[in-house]
N, C-alpha and C positions, 0 to 999 in steps of 0.2 A: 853424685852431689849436684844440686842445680846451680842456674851460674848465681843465683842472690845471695848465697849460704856462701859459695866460694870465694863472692868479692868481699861479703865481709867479711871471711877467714883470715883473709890476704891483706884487709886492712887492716885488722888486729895483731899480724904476725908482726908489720912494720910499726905499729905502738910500744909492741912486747921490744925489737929492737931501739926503738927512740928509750923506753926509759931501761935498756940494758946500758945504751951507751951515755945514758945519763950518772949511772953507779959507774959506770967504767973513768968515767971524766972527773968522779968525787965534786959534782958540780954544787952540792949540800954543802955545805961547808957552815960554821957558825961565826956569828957576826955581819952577813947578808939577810936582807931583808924577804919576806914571802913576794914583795914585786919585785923585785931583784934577780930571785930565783927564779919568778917565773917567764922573764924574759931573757934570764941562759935556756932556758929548756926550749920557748921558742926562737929562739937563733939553733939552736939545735936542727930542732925538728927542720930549721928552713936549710940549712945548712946538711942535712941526712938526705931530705928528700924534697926538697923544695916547696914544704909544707907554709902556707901563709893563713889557712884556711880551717875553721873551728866553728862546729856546729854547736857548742855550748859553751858561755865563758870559762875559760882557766881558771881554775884553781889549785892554789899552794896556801896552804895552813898549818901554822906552828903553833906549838904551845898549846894556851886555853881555846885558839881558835878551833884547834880541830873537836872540839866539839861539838861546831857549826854545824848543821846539814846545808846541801849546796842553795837554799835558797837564802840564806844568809850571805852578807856581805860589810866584813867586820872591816877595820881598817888595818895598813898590812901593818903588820910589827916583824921585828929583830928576831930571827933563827938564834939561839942561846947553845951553849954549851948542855950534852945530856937533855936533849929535846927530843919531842917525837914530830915530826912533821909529816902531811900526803899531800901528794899531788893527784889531781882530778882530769885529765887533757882528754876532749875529745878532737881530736884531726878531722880531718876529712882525705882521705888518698882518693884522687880521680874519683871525687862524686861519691862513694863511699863513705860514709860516717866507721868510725871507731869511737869508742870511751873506753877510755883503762886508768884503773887507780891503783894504785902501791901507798905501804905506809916505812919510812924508815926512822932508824930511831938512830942517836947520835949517843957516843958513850954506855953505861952500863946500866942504867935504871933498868931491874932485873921484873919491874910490874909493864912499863911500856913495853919491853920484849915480849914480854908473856903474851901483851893484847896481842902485837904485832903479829904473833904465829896465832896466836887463836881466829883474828880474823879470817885470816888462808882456811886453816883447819874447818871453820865452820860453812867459810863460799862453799869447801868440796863435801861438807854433808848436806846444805842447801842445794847444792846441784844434782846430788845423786837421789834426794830424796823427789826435786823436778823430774828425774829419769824417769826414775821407777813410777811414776804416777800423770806423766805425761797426758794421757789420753783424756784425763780428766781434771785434773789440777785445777783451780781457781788461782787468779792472784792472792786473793783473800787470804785463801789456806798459805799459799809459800811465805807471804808476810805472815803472819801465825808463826810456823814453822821457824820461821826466822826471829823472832824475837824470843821463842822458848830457847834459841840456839845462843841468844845473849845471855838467859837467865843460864843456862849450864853451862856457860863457861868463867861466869861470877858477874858478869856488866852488865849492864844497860843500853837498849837498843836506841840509838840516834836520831831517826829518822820517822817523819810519816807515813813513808813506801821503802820500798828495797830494790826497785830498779823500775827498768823502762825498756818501751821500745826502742831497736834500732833500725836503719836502713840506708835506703838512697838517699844523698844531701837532697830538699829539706827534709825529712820525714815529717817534721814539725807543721811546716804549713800545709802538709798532706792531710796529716790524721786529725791534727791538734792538741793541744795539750790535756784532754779529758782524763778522769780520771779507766776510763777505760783502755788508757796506754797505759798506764802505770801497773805496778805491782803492789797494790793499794789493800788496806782491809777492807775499804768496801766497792770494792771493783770482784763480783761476785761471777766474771762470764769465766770461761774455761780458758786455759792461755794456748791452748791447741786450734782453738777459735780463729778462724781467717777475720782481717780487717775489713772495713768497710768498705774497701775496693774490691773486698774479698781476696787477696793476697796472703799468703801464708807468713805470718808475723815471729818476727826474731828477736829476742831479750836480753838486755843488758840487767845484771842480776850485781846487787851489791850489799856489801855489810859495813855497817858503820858501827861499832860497837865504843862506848864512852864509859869512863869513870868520872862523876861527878863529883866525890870526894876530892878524888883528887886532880880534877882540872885536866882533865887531856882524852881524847877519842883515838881509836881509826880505820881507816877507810882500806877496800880491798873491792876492785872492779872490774867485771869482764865480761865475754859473753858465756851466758849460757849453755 
């Protein structure tokens, strides 16, 4: 394994622990606010591993927010009783970018569960279908791919793209925000394709799957 794949393995494993110790602490609670909540996670994060440092803003969205895709910026509202709420945190561990999202649901709405595991379910057939078809994949196709995976599972897909690159903090003022980082439908190059440094590029893959009916989305993020 080379050391760029390992450090952001290592980053992500310490994400995967920030929001275990997040459910460990019941830090969701209802009647706190989505800004509220989002700075217990980061006193968390700075309190685990002395995390101050975030290569993309925070996000926590409840309710009808989670409908949002991240380039929205609704104003926070009141976590309720029997809600669905995700959070969106990219860290940074020593220069290393991570982004990891989770969706949890409070109470027994037995349709928000349902998203809830279907998002999981559909990341690991979005990722096994990346596997199998690595050498040649487009973003184009995994966005494709991705949004037939909202129609069979009864929702609607969220989003303009389904992930992005990841890397060394900035990656952003490295590569830029084109549509040729993203996992775009019309970002047609191969994702096996090195970067314009010609560096071999790593993916942050995600499903945002929404009911519009009934007012609520969500979100499930990781790498690839």
């Amino acid at each position: 394994m080379n050391s760029i794949l390992n450090n952001l393995i290592e980053a992500e494993k310490k994400a995967i622990i920030l929001f275990q110790e997040l459910e460990n602490r019941a830090l969701i609670q209802p009647g706190i606010t989505e800004k509220e909540l989002n700075i217990k996670v980061y006193e968390l994060a700075n309190e685990l591993f002395g995390i101050k440092k975030y290569w993309h803003k925070r996000i926590v969205r409840a309710g009808e927010n989670t409908l949002l895709p991240y380039a929205g910026n609704p104003p926070s509202i009141e976590i309720k009783e029997d809600d669905i709420i995700f959070l969106d945190f990219g860290p940074v561990f020593e220069e290393w970018e991570a982004d990891f999202g989770r969706t949890y649901v409070l109470g027994n709405d037995p349709n928000k569960k349902k998203l809830t595991r279907d998002i999981e379910l559909a990341w690991h057939e979005g990722k096994a279908f990346y596997d199998k078809n690595f050498d040649s994949i487009t973003s184009s196709e995994l966005y494709a791919f991705t949004v037939n995976l909202a129609k069979k599972y009864g929702w609607e897909y969220g989003n303009e793209h389904c992930g992005h690159l990841i890397g060394n903090f900035p990656h952003e003022k490295l590569l830029g925000e084109e549509i040729i980082n993203y996992i775009h439908p019309d970002n047609h190059v191969p994702m096996s394709a090195p970067d314009k440094l010609r560096n071999k590029r790593y993916w942050i893959y995600e499903i945002h799957f929404v009911d519009l009916k009934n007012k609520f989305g969500g979100f499930f993020e990781q790498m690839v």
